[in-house]
KOLVORO-802444 format. One record per residue (C-alpha): x, y, z; residue number from 0; residue in three letters. Coordinates in nm, 3 decimals, decimal comma, m for minus. Layout:
N
X | Y | Z | NUM | ALA
...
This chain:
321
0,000 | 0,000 | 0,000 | 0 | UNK
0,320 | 0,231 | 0,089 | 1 | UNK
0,438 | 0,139 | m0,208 | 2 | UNK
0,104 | 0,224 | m0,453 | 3 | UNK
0,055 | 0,550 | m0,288 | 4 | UNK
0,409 | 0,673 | m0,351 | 5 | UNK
0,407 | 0,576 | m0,727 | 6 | UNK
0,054 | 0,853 | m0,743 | 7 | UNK
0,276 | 1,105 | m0,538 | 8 | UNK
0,532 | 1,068 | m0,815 | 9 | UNK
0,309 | 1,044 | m1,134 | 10 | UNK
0,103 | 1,403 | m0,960 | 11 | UNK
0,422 | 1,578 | m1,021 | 12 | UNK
0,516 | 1,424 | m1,354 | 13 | UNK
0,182 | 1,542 | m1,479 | 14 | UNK
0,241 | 1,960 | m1,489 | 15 | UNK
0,595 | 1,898 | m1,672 | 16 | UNK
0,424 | 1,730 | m1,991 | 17 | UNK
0,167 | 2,053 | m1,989 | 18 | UNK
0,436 | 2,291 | m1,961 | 19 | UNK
0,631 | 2,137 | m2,300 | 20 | UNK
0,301 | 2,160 | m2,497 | 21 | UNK
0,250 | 2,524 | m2,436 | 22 | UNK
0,652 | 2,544 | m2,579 | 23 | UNK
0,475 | 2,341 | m2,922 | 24 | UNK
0,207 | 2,580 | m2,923 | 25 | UNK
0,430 | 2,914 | m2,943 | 26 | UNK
0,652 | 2,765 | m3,226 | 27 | UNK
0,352 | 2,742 | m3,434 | 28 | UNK
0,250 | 3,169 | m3,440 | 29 | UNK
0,580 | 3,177 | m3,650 | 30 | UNK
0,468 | 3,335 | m4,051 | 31 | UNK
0,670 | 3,253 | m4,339 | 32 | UNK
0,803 | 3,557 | m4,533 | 33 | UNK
0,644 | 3,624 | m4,865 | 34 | UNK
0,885 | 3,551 | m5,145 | 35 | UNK
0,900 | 3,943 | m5,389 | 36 | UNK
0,854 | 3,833 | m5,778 | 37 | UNK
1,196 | 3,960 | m5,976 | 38 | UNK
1,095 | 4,268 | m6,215 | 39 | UNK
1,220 | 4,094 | m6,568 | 40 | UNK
1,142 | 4,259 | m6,896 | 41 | UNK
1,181 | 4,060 | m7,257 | 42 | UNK
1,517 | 4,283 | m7,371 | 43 | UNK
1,763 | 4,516 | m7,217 | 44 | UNK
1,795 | 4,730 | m7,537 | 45 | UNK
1,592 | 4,854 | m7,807 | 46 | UNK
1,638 | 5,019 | m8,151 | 47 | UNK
1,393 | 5,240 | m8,287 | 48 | UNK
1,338 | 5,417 | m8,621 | 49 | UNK
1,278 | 5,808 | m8,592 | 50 | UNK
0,936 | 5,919 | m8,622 | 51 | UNK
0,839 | 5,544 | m8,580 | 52 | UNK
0,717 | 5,356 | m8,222 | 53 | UNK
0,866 | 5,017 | m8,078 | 54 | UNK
0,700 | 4,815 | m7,785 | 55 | UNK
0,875 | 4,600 | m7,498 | 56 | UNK
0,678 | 4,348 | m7,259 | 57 | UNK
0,715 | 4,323 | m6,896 | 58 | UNK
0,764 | 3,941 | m6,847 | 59 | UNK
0,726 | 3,951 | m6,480 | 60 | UNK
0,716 | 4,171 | m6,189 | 61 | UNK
0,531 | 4,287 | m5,902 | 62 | UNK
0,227 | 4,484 | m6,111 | 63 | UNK
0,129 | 4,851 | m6,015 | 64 | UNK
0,399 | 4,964 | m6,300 | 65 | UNK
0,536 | 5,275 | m6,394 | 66 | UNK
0,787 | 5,430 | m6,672 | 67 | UNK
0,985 | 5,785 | m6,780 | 68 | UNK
1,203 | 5,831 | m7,008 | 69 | UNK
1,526 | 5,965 | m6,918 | 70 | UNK
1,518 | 6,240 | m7,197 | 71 | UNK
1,207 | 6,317 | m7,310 | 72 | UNK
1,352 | 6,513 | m7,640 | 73 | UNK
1,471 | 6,183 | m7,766 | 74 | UNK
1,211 | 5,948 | m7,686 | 75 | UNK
0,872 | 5,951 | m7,583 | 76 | UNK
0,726 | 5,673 | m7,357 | 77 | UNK
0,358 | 5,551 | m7,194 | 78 | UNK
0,259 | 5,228 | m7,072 | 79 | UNK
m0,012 | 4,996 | m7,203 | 80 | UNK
m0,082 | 4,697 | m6,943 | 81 | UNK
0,242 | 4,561 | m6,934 | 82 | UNK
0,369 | 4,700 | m7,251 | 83 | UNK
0,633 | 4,955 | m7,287 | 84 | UNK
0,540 | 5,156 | m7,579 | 85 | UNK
0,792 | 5,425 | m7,745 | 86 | UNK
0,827 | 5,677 | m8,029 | 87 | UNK
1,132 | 5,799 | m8,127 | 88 | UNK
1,132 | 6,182 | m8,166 | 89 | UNK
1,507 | 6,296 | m8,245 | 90 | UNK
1,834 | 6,091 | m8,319 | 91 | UNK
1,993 | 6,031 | m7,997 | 92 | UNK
2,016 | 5,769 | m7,675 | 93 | UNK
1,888 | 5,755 | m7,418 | 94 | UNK
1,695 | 5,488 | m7,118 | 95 | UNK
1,345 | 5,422 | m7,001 | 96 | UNK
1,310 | 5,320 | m6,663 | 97 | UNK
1,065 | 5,092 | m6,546 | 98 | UNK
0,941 | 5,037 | m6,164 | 99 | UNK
0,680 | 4,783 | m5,994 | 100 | UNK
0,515 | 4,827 | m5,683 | 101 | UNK
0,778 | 4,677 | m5,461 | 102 | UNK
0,989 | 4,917 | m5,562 | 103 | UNK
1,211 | 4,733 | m5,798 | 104 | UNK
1,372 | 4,937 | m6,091 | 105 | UNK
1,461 | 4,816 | m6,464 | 106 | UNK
1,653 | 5,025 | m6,735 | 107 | UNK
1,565 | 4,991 | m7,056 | 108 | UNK
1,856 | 5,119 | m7,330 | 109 | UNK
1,692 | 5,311 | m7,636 | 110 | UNK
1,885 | 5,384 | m7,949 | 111 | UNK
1,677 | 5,658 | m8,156 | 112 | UNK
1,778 | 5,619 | m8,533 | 113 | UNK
1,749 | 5,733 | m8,924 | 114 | UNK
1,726 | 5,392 | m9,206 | 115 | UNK
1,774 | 5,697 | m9,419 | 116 | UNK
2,031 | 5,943 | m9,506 | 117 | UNK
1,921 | 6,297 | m9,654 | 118 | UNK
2,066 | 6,647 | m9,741 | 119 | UNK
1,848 | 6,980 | m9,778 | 120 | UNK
1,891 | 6,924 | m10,162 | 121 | UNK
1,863 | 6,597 | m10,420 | 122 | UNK
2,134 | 6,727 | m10,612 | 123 | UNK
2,355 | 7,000 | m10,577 | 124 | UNK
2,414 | 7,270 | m10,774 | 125 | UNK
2,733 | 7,513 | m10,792 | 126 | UNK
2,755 | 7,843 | m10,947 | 127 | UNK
3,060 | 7,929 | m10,936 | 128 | UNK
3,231 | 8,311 | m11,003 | 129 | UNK
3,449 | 8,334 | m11,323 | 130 | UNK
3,749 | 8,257 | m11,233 | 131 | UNK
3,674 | 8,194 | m10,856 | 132 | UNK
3,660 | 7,851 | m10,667 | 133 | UNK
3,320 | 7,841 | m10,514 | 134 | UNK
3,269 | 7,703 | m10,146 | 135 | UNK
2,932 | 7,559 | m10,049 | 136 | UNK
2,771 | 7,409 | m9,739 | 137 | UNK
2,529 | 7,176 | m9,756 | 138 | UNK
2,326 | 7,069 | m9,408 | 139 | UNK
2,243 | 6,692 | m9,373 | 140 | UNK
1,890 | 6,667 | m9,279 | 141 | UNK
1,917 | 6,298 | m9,183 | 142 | UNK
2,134 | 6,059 | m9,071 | 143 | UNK
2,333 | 5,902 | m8,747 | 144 | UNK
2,620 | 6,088 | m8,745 | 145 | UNK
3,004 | 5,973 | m8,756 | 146 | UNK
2,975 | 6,091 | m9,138 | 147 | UNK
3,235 | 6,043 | m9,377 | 148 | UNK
3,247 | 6,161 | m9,742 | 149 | UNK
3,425 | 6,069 | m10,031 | 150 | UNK
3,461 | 6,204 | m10,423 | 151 | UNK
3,659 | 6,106 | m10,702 | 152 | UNK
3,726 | 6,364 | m10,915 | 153 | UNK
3,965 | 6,700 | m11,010 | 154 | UNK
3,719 | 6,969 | m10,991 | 155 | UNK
3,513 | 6,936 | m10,642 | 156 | UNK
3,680 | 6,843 | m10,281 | 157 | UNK
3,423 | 6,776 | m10,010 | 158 | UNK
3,506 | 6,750 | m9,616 | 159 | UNK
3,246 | 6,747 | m9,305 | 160 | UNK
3,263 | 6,999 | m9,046 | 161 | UNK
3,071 | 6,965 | m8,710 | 162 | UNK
2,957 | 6,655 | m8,800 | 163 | UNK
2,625 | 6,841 | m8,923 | 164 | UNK
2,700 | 6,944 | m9,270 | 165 | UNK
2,912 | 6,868 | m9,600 | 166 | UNK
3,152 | 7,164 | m9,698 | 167 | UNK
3,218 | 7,127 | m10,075 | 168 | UNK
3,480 | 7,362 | m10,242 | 169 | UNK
3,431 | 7,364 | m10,636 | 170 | UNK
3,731 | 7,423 | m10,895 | 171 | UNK
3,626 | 7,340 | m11,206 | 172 | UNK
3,292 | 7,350 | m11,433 | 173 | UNK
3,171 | 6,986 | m11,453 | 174 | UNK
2,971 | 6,720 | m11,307 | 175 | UNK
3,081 | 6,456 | m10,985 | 176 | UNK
2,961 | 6,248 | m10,767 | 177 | UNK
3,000 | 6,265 | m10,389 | 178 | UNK
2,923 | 5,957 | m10,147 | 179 | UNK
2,828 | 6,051 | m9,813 | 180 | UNK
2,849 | 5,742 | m9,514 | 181 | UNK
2,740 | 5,770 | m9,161 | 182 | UNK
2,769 | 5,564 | m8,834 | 183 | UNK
2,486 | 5,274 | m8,981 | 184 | UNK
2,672 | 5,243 | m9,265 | 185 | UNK
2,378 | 5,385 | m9,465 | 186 | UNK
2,505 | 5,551 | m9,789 | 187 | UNK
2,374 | 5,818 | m10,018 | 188 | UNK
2,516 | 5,919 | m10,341 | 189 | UNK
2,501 | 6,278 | m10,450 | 190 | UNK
2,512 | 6,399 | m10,823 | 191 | UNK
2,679 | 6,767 | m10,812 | 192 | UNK
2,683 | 6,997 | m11,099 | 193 | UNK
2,892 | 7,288 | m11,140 | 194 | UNK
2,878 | 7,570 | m11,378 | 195 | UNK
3,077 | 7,942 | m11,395 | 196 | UNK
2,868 | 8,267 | m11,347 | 197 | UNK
2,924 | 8,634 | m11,377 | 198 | UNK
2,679 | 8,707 | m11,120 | 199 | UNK
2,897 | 8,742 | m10,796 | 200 | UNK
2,630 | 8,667 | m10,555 | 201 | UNK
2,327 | 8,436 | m10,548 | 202 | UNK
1,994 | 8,478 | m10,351 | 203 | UNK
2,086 | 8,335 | m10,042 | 204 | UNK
2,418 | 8,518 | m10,029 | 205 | UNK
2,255 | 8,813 | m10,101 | 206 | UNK
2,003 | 8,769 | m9,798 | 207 | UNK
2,319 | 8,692 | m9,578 | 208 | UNK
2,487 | 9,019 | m9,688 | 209 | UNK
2,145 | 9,240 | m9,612 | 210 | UNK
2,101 | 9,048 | m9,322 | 211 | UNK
2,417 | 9,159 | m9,178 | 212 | UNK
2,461 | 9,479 | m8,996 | 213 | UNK
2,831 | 9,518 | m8,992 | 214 | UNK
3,017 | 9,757 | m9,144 | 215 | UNK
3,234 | 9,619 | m9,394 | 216 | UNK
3,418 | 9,706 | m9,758 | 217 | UNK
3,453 | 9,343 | m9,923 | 218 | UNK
3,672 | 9,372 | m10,221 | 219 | UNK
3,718 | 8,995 | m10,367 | 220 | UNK
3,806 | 8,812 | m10,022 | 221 | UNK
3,919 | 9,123 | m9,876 | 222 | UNK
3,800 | 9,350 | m9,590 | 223 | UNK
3,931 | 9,691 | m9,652 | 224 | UNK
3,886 | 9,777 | m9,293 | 225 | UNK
4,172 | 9,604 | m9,246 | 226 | UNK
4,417 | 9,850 | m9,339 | 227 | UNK
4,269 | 10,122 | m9,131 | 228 | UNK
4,167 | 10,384 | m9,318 | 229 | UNK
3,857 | 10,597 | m9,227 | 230 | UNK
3,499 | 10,584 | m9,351 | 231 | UNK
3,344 | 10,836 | m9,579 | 232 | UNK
3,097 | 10,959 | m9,781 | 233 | UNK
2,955 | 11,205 | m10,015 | 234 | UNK
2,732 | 11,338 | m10,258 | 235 | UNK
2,890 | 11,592 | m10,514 | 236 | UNK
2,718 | 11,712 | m10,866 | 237 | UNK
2,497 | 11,410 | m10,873 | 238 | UNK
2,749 | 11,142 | m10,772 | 239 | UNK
2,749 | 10,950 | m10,473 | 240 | UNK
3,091 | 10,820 | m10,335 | 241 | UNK
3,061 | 10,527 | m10,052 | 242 | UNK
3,423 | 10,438 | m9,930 | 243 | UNK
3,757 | 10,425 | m9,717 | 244 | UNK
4,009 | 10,724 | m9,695 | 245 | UNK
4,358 | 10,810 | m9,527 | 246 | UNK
4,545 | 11,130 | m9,451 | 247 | UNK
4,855 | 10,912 | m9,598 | 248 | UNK
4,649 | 10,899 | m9,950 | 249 | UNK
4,565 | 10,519 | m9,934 | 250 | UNK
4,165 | 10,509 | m10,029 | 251 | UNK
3,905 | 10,283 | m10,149 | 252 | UNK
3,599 | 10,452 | m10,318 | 253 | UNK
3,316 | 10,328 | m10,520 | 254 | UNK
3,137 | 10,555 | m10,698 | 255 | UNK
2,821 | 10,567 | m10,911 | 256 | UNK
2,538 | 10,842 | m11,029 | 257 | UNK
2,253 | 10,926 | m10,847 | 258 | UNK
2,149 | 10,902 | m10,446 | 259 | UNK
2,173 | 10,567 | m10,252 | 260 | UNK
1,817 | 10,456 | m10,314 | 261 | UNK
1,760 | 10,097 | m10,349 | 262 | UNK
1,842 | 9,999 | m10,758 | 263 | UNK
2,122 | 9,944 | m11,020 | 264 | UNK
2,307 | 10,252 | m11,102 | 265 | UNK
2,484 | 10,353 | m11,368 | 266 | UNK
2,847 | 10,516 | m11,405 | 267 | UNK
2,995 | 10,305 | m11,153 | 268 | UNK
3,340 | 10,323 | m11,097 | 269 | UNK
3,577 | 10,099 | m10,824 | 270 | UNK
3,869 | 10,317 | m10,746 | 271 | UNK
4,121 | 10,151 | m10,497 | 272 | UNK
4,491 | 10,304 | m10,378 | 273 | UNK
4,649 | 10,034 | m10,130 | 274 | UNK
4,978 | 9,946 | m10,280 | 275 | UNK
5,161 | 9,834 | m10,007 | 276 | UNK
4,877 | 9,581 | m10,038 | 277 | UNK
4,916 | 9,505 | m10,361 | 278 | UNK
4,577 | 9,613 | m10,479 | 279 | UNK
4,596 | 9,944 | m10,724 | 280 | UNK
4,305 | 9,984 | m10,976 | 281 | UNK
4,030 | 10,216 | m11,168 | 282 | UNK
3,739 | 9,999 | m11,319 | 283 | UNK
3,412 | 10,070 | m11,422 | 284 | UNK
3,194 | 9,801 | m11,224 | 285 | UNK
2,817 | 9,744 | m11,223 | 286 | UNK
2,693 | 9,863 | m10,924 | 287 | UNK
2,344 | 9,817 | m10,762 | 288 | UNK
2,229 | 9,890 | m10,418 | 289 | UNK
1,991 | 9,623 | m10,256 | 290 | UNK
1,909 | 9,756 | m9,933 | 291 | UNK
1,876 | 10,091 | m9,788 | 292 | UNK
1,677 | 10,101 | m9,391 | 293 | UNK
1,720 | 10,492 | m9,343 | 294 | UNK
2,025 | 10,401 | m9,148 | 295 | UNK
2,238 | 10,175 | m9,339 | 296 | UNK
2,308 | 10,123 | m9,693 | 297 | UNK
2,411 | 9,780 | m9,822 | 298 | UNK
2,562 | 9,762 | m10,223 | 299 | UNK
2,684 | 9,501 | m10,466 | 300 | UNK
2,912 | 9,546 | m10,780 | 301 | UNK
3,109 | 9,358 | m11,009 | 302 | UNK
3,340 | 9,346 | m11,300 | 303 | UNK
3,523 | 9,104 | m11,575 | 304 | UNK
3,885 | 9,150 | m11,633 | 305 | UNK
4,126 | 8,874 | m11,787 | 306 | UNK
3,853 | 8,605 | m11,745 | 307 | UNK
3,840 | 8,637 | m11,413 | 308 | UNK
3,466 | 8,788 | m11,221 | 309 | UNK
3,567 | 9,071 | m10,975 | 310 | UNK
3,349 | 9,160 | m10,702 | 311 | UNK
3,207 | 9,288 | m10,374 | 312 | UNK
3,009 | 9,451 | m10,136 | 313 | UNK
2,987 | 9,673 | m9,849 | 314 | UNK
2,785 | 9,825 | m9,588 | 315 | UNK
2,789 | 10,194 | m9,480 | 316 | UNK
2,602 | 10,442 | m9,246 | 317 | UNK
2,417 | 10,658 | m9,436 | 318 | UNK
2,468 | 10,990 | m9,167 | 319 | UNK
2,839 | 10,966 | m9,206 | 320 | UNK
């Protein structure tokens, strides 16, 4: 009987030990698993598209709730569609798109903007060039991806580019060539130029330059007669207007022609230049005309033929001298 009631003593106190290891169990189980984050993937890195044309890329996977900019908004243009990236190219360039999902993961997406074509301002170019003068030109290219190189084979045109922007071509010799322009894509254009000699010293758009330009100047062939330092001057005597250049030494450069400076061609003109130390010494009737007059300034053209060879310039003056 001693013996029965101390195995209950023993098994009483056993008892509160096994309850005390189940409420352990029951804490481990409160524990939650962390949520796993879905990677932000998209179908390409990179994408190429045409100017003026639109390209799409997918989101392949990613936490939803998306949003995209583009990193230059000049260059590329960008809105989202579901889970499509959608772009238009607006300008040659690159740039990136950047792409974010709700849990705040980021993806950037390379964007080359490009021309399939290559274009000038003109289809063909044509060169008038002064008697006896070589004849620079610059053409603009219009379209294209840059790192341009040119190339001509032929005697009577050279052709460089300058600023990477534009095609400087210096003409020689009346005749026709052909000049290949290249850029960065590889993409090739061939350009038939035509060059002819003219006794007209300045064409329309030079002629807008010149009138366009404020400056006073005395442009003798390539030269600026300012550059010798003599003084301006003007007058009207007896029905003939002088516009010119004087010194108290006796060096001079005066163009004369009848009647008042009024916009038109005027007759009796006469280029009359002193500089020898220069080199330049002459008397020669010239046409003269005067294409602009704004109350303030007077702008005038003239010309003449000697030995096969078109001489010319232009100048601007102050009227109230």
């Amino acid at each position: 009987m001693k013996l029965q009631n101390k195995l209950l003593l023993l098994l009483i106190m056993v008892l509160p030990l096994g309850f005390t290891a189940c409420d352990d169990d029951d804490d481990d189980v409160d524990v939650q698993p962390t949520e796993e984050v879905t990677e932000l993937i998209l179908e390409k890195s990179s994408i190429d598209v045409e100017v003026d044309d639109t390209g799409t890329v997918k989101i392949t996977q990613g936490g939803g709730e998306y949003h995209v900019f583009s990193s230059n908004p000049d260059i590329v243009a960008v809105e989202l569609e579901g889970n499509v990236v959608k772009l238009s190219a607006l300008s040659r360039g690159r740039t990136s798109v950047i792409i974010s999902d709700k849990n705040s993961q980021y993806k950037e997406l390379g964007v080359v903007a490009f021309y399939d074509v290559l274009e000038i301002e003109t289809t063909e170019i044509n060169v008038k060039m002064p008697l006896g003068h070589p004849k620079t030109m610059r053409i603009p290219i219009t379209k294209g991806n840059g790192g341009y190189e040119v190339s001509v084979e032929s005697e009577i045109v050279s052709a460089t580019i300058e600023n990477d922007s534009e095609i400087v071509l210096v003409a020689t010799k009346e005749g026709e060539a052909t000049i290949t322009l290249t850029d960065s894509y590889g993409l090739t254009l061939d350009i038939p130029v035509s060059i002819r000699t003219t006794t007209i010293p300045y064409d329309e758009k030079e002629l807008k330059e010149i009138m366009a330009n404020e400056e006073s100047r005395y442009i003798f062939n390539t030269n600026d007669m300012h550059e010798y330092y003599l003084s301006e001057e003007s007058s009207y005597v007896d029905g003939t207007t002088m516009i010119g250049l004087n010194s108290s030494y006796g060096y001079y450069y005066k163009l004369f022609f009848t009647g008042d400076k009024s916009v038109g061609v005027k007759p009796d003109g006469v280029l009359d230049i002193d500089l020898y130390f220069a080199g330049i010494t002459l008397k020669e009737s010239v046409t003269v005309e005067i294409i602009k007059n704004d109350g303030n300034k007077v702008w005038a053209v003239y010309s003449y033929i000697k030995n096969e060879k078109l001489n010319f310039g232009h100048l601007c003056q102050n009227i109230n001298l």
